[in-house]
C-alpha positions in Angstrom: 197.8 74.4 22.9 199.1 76.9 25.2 202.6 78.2 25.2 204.2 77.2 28.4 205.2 80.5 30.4 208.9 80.3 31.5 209.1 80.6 35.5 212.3 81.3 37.8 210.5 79.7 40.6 210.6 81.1 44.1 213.7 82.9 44.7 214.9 85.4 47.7 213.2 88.3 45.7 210.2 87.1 45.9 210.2 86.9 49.8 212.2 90.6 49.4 208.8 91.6 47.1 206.4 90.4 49.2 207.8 92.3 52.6 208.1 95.6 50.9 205.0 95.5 48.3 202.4 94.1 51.2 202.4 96.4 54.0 200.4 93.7 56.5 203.5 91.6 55.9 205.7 92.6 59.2 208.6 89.7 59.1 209.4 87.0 56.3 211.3 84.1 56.5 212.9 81.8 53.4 213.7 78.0 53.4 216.2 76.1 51.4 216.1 72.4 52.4 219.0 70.3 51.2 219.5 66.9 51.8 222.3 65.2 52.5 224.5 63.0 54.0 225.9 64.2 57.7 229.1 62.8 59.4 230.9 63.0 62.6 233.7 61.1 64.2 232.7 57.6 62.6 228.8 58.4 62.7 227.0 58.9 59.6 223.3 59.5 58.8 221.2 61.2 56.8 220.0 64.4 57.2 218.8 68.0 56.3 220.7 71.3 56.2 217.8 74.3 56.8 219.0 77.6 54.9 217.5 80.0 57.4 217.8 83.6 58.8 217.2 84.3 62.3 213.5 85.5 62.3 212.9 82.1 61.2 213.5 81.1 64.9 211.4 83.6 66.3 208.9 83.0 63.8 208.8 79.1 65.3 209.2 80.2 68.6 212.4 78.3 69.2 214.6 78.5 72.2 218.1 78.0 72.6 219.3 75.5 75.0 222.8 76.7 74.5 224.9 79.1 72.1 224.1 81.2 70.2 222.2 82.7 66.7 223.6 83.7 63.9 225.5 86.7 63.6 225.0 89.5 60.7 228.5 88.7 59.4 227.4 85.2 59.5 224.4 85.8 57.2 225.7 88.5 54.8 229.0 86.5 54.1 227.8 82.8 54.1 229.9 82.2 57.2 230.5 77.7 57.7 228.4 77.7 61.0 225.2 75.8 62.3 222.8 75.5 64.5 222.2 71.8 65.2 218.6 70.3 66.6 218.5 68.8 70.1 218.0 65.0 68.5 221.0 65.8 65.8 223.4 67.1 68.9 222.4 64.3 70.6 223.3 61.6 68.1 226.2 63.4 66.8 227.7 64.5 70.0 226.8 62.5 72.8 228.2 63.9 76.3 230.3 66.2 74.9 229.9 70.2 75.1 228.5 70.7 71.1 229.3 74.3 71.1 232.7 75.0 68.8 232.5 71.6 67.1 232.7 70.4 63.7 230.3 69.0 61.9 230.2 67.4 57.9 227.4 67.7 56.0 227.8 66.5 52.7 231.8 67.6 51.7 231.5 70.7 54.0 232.3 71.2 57.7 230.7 73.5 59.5 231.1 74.6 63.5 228.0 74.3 66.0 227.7 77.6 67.6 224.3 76.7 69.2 221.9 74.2 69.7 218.0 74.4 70.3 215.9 73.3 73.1 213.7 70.2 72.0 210.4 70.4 70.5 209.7 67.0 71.5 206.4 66.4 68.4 205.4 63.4 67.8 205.0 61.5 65.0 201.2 61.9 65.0 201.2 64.9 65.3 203.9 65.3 62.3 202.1 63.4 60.3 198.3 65.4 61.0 199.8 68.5 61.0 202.3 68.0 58.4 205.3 69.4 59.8 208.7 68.0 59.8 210.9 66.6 63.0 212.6 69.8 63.7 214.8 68.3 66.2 216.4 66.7 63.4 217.6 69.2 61.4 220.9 71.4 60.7 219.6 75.0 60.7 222.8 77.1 58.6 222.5 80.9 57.2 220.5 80.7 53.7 224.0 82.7 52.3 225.7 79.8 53.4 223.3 77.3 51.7 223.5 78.7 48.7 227.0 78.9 48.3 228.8 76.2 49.9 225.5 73.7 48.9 223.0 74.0 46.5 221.5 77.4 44.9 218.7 76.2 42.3 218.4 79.7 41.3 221.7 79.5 38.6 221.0 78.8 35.2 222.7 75.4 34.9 222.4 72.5 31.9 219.2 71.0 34.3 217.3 74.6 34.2 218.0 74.7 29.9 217.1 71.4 29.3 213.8 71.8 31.3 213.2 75.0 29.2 213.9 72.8 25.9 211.2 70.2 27.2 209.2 73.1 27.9 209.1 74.3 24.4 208.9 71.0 23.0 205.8 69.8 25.3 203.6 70.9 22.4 205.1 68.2 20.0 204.8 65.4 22.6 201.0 65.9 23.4 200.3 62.2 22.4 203.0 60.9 24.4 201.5 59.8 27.7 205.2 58.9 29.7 205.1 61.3 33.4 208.0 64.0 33.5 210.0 63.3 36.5 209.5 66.6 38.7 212.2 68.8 39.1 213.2 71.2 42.1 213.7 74.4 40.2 212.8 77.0 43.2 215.9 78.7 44.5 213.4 78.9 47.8 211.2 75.8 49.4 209.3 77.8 51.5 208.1 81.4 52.5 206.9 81.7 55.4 205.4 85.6 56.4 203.8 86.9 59.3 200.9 89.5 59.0 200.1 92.0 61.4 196.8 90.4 62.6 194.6 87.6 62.0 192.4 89.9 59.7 195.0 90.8 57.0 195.2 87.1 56.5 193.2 86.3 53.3 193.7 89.8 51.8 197.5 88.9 52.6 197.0 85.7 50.7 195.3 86.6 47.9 197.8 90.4 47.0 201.0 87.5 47.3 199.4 85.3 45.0 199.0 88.1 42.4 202.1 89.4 43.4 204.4 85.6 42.9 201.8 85.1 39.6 202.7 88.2 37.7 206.6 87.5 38.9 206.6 84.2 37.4 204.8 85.1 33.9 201.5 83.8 34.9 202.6 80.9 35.8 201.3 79.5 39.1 203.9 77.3 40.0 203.5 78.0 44.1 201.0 77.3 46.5 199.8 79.4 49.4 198.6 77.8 52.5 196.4 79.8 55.0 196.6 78.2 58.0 193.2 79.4 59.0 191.5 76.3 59.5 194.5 75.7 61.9 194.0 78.5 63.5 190.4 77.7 64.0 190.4 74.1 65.0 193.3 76.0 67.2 190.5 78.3 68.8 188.0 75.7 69.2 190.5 73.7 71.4 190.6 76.5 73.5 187.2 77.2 74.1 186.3 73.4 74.4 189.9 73.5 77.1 188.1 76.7 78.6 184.4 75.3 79.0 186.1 72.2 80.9 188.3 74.4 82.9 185.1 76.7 83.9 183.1 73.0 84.8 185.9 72.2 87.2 186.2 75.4 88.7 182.6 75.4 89.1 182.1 72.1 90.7 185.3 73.5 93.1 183.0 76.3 93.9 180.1 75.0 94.5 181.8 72.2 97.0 183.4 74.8 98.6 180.4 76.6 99.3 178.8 73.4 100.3 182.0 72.8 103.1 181.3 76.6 104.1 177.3 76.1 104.6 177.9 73.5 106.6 180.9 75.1 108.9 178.3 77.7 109.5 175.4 76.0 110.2 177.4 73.7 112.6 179.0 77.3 114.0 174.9 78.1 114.6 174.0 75.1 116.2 176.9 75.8 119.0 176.1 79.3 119.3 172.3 79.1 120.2 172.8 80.6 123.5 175.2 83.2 122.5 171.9 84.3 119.5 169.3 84.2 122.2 171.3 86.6 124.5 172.0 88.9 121.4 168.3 89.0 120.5 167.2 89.2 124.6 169.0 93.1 124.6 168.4 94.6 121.3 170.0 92.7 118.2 167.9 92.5 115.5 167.5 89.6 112.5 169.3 91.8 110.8 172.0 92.3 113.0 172.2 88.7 113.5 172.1 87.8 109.3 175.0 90.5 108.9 177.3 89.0 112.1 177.0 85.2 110.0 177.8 86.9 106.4 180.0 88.6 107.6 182.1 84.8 109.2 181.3 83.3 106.2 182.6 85.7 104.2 185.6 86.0 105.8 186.5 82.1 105.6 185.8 82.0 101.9 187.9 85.5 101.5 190.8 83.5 103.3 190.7 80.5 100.9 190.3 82.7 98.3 193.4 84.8 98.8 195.2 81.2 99.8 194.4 80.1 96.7 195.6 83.0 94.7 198.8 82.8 96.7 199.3 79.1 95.6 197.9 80.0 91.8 200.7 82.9 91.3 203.8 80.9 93.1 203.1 77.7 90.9 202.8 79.8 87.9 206.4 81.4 88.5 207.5 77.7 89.1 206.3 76.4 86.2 207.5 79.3 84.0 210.7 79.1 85.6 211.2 75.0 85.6 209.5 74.2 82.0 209.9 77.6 80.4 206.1 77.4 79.3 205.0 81.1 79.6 201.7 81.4 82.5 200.0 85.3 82.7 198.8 86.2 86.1 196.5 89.0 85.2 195.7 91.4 87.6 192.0 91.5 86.7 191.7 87.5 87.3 193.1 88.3 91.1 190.1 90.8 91.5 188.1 88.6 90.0 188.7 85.6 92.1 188.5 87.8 95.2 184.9 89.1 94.0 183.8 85.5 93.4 185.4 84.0 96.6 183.4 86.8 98.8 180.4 86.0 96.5 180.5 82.1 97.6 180.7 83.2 100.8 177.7 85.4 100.9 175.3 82.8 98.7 176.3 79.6 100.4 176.0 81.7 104.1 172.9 83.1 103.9 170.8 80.0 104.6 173.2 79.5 108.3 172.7 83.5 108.8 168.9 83.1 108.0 168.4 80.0 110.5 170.4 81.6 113.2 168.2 84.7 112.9 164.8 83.2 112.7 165.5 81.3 116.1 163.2 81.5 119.2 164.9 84.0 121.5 163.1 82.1 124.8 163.8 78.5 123.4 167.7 79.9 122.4 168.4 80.5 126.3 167.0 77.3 127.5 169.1 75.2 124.6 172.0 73.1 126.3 174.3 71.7 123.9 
């Protein structure tokens, strides 16, 4: 049998290895998860503390609803402060202003100096995407975590004794009883950002090297790519864009339909007006240009009415909901361009008609 390699686990210099060894690697972020049991004021309930530094919230994209982030004094020294999830404030602190607070988790207090906005998943999508309810954790600075709670990463009796069963899993190959798993990684999880979606395999495959070789060969991690995420991510958004383009499509072409028929109505009232242009001088031509031209300038108007409305419920959206909206300036030019396109497809058949009438038969015509 094989010798069992000895492995720390993942630790905060494997996450320090990783951002200086792999230069696609632009921003790291360590976990420690610990659970315990969290009390306020005669409320109690479980719960989980989240050892984190701050690019772990820009890394989630989370937004603060009030407070504020750790400070570097808070994360060098291990400071007692927290960062509580919008459900956690909420059940710990109802109407009351969180910020400045105390809260116990496990036998230590910490103060709430901010609390997030909520993320609002649900528990379908928690449980396909396998992702946690961050609303319901306690978010603290990893120092903290690993010296006021729980830091895996000392040698204790627990680490010795697993290195003793370790040794002696040679002797006990006939023994079939299951080894409750231990929790021996300082860290939970590592999560790293790459500079662009095309470093992300070669990213993947230099860290695993890289954490093997640290831990004596032995592969005691795993590495998740979230490329098929990112792909079923990209077909959403080309399925969300196909219908989008449909819609806007069908808009188009019932606009041009209500413009056709504004100008062919505007021809049938005008027959007189046609046959005196075409009595002194005016040409198909001239007459084909005149109705483009009206039709052009109707679908120009609701065109730039349109954009008007587009751009002013972007801002209010942004500004109610936070959710980010980009007004290009090229999709203003191109919704002009395809607004005075309608115009000129859907009024050449009016313009055409109106030319091709009977100059004699145009003067006569009584409405």
């Amino acid at each position: 049998h094989e010798t069992p390699h000895y492995s720390e686990g993942l630790d905060l210099q494997d996450a320090q290895s990783i951002l200086e060894v792999i230069p696609p690697a632009s921003r790291i972020s360590p976990e420690i998860e610990v659970e315990l049991r969290v009390m306020r004021e005669g409320r109690s309930g479980k719960g989980k503390v989240i050892g984190v530094n701050n690019e772990y919230f820009d890394l989630n994209n989370f937004q603060l609803r009030e407070g504020r982030l750790f400070s570097n004094d808070h994360l060098e020294r291990g400071g007692r402060v927290c960062v509580l999830g919008a459900s956690v404030a909420r059940k710990f602190f109802p109407e009351e202003n969180v910020v400045g607070r105390q809260i116990k988790c496990g036998s230590i207090w910490l103060e709430v100096i901010g609390v997030l906005e909520a993320r609002n998943i649900s528990e379908s999508a928690q449980a396909n995407l396998g992702i946690r309810d961050y609303d319901a954790d306690i978010y603290a600075p990893l120092q903290t975590v690993l010296l006021r709670f729980q830091n895996r990463g000392l040698v204790t009796n627990a680490l010795i004794e697993r290195e003793n069963n370790n040794n002696n899993a040679g002797e006990e190959e006939n023994q079939e009883e299951e080894a409750v798993p231990v929790n021996y990684h300082q860290v939970d999880r590592i999560t790293v950002q790459v500079s662009g979606p095309d470093y992300l395999a070669s990213t993947a495959e230099i860290a695993g090297r890289l954490l093997q070789r640290r831990h004596n060969g032995d592969v005691d991690f795993v590495i998740d790519i979230p490329i098929d995420k990112l792909n079923e991510q990209r077909k959403a958004k080309e399925r969300f864009s196909i219908v989008l383009g449909l819609i806007a499509g069908i808009s188009l072409v019932v606009g041009g339909i209500g413009i056709m028929n504004i100008m062919l109505a505007s021809v049938l009232e005008r027959i007189k007006e046609i046959g005196l242009r075409m009595s002194i001088g005016a040409t198909r031509r001239d007459i084909i240009e005149q109705f483009l031209m009206e039709s052009v300038f109707i679908s120009l108007t609701g065109g730039a009415a349109g954009i008007i409305l587009g751009v002013a419920v972007s801002i209010i959206i942004h500004r109610l909901y936070g959710i980010l909206t980009i007004v290009s300036p090229s999709s203003i030019f191109m919704a002009f361009f395809i607004s005075a396109g309608i115009g000129v497809i859907f009024g050449f058949l009016p313009a055409r008609r109106a030319a091709y009438q009977d100059p004699i038969k145009s003067l006569r015509y009584e409405t």
